[in-house]
C-alpha positions in Angstrom: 14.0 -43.9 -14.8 14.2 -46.7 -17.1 16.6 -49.7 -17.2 18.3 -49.1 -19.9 18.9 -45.4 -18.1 20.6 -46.6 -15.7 22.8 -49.3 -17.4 24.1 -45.8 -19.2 24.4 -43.8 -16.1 26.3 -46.5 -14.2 28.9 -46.9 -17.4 29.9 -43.6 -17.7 30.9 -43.2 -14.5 32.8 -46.2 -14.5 34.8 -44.5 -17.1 35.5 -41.4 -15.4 36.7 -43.4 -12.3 39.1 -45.4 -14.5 40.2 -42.2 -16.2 41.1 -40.6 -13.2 42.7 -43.3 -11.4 46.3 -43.1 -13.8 46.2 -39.1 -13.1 46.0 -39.9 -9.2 48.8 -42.7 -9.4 50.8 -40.0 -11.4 50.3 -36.8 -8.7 51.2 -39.5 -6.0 54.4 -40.7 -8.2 55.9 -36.9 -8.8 54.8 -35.7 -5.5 56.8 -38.2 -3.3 60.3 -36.6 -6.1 62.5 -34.2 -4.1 62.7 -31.1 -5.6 65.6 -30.8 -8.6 68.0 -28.5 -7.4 69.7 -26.7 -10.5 73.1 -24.4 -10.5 72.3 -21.3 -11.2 74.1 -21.0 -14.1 73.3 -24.2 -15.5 69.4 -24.4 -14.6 67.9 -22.7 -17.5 70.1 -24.9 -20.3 69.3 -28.0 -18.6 65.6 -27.9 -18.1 65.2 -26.7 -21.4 67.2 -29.7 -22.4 65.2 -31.8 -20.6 61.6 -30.3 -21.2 61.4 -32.1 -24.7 62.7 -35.3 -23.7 61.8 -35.9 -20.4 57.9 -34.5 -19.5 58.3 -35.7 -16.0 60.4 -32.9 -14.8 57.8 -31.7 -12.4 57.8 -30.2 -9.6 59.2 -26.8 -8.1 63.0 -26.2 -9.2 65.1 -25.0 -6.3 68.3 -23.0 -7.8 71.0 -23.5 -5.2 73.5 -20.7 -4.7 76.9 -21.2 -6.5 79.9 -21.2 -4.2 82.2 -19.0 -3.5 84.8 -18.3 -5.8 88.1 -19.8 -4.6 91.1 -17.2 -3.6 93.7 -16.5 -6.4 96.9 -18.5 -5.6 100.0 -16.8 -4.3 102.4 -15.7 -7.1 105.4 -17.9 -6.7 108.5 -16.2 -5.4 111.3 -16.1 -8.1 113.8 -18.5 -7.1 116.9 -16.7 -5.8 120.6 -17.3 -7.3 122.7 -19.0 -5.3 125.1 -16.5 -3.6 127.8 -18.4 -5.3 126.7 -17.1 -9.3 125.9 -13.8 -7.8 128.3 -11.1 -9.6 130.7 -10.0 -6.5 129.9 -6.1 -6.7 132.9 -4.0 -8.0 134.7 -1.9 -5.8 135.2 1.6 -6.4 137.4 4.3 -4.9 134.6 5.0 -1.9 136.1 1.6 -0.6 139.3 2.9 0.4 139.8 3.5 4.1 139.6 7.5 4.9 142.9 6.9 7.2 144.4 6.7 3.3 142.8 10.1 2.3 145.3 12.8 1.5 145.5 15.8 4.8 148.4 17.7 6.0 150.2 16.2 8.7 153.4 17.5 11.5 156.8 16.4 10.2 159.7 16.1 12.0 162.0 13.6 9.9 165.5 14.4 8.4 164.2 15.5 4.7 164.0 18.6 3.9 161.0 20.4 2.0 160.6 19.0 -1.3 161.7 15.6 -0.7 159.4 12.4 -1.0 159.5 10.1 1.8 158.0 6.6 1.2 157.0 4.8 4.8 156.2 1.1 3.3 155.6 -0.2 6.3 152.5 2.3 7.5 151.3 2.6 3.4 151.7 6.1 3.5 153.9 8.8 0.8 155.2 12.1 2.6 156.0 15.3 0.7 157.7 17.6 2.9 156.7 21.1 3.3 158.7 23.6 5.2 157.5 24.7 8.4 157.2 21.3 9.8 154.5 19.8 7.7 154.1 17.5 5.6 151.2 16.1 3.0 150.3 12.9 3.3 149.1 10.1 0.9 147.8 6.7 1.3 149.6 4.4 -1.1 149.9 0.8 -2.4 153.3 -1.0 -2.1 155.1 -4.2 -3.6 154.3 -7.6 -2.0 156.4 -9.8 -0.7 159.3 -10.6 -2.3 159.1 -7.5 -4.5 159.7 -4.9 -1.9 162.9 -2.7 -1.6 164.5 0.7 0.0 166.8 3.4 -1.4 167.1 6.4 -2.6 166.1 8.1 -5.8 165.2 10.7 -8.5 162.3 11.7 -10.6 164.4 11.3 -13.8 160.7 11.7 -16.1 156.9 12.8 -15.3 154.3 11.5 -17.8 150.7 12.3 -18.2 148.5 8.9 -18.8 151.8 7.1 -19.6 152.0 4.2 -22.0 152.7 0.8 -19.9 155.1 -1.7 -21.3 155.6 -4.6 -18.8 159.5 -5.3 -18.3 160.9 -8.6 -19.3 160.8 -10.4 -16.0 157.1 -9.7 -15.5 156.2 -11.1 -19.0 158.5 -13.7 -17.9 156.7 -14.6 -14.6 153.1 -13.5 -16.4 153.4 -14.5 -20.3 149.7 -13.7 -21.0 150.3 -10.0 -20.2 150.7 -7.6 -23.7 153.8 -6.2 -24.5 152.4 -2.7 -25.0 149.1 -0.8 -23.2 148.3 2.3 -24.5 147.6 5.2 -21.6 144.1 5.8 -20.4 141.6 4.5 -17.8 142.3 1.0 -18.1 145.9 1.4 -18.3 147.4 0.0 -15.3 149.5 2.7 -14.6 146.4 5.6 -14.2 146.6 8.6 -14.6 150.5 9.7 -14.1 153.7 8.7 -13.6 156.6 10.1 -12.0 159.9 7.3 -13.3 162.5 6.4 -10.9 165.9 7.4 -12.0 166.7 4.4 -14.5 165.1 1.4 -12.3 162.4 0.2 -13.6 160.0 1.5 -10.4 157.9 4.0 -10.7 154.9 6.6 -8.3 151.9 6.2 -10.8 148.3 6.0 -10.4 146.0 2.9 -10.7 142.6 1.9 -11.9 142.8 -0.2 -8.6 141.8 2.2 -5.9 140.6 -0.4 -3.9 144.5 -1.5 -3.3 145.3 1.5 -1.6 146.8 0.7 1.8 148.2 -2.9 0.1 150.8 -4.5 -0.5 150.1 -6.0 -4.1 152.4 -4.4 -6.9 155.7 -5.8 -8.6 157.3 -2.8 -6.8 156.0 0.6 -8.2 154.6 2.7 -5.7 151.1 3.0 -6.8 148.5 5.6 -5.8 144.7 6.8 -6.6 144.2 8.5 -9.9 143.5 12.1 -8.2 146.8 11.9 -5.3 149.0 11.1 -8.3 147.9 14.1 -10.5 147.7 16.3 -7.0 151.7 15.0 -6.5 152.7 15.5 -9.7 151.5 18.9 -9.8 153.6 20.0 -7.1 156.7 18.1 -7.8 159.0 18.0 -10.5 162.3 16.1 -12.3 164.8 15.9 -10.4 163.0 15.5 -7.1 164.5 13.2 -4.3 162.6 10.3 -3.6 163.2 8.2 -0.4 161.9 5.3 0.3 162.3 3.2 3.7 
């Protein structure tokens, strides 16, 4: 081999030493990276996002598993009224105490069959039957002040009566009207059986829930079906006493 030979021989690998030399620095640089971990969802997008601009990204690509999905929150409870805006319920005639139901009862008193016997004390209107008996009503009664005794007569019987309030209510209660027509708001229900020329009177009421009371302006007051039940079997002219 000649000189000149092996100046050529000697250069050229010289040149694939130097050559190589960057590509070994470069495997030793990207092996010593930590893997990239990618989400799942997000690893395809972002390493094709990075592939043009960044040709380092070597290396195996670990896709790490995405959490688990947090649980849905509780609905929130709707917040309750306060007890004072609630609507107080409306009463009907259920509420009345069964003591105040009509039944047939023993009599013994001093009236004779046919006669009405008012007990305000105990809330309860007697017709007398003969034989000893009596049927019994539960009734509502005047209040304080407004109460009275005596004796009387049906002098008129009226089937959903017009009401219009004397003067010394409108006196004491100005807002009241001057004139109601009969019917299911009508304060006086369904009948009503006038007390000689007083101004008292056994009606019905649209009130049940008063039965056993003692809230009227005097009138002797009664649920809507004991009113029609009385004045079915009573007529003008009937005594009415009332203790």
């Amino acid at each position: 081999m000649t000189r000149a030979t092996l100046l050529l021989a000697s250069a050229c690998a010289a040149t694939v030493l130097t050559a190589a030399a960057p590509a070994a620095r470069a495997e030793s640089r990207y092996a010593a990276r930590p893997p990239v971990v990618l989400s799942p969802d997000l690893a395809e997008p972002w390493v094709m996002q990075l592939r043009p601009s960044y040709r380092d990204v070597t290396g195996p690509v670990v896709y790490a598993p995405m959490p688990p999905p947090e649980p849905p929150a509780a609905p929130r409870a709707a917040p309750q009224r306060q007890a004072a805006l609630a609507p107080e319920p409306r009463r009907s005639a259920d509420a009345v105490d069964p003591k105040f139901l009509p039944t047939e009862v023993a009599w013994n008193g001093q009236q004779g069959p046919g006669t009405i016997v008012v007990d305000t004390a105990s809330r309860y209107l007697y017709l007398v039957q003969s034989g000893g008996k009596a049927r019994r009503y539960g009734i509502g009664v005047g209040r304080p002040g407004f109460q009275w005794a005596g004796t009387q007569t049906i002098s008129r019987k009226a089937e959903w009566p017009d009401w219009r309030p004397p003067a010394a209510m409108l006196k004491r209660k100005p807002e009241l009207p001057h004139f109601m027509a009969g019917g299911p708001d009508n304060p006086l229900g369904a009948r009503a059986l006038y007390l000689g020329s007083s101004e008292y009177r056994i009606h019905g009421s649209n009130e049940p829930w008063t039965i056993g009371t003692a809230v009227s302006s005097g009138c002797i007051r009664m649920r809507n079906e004991d009113v029609t039940d009385l004045y079915g079997r009573v007529g003008v002219g009937t005594r009415v006493v009332v203790l």
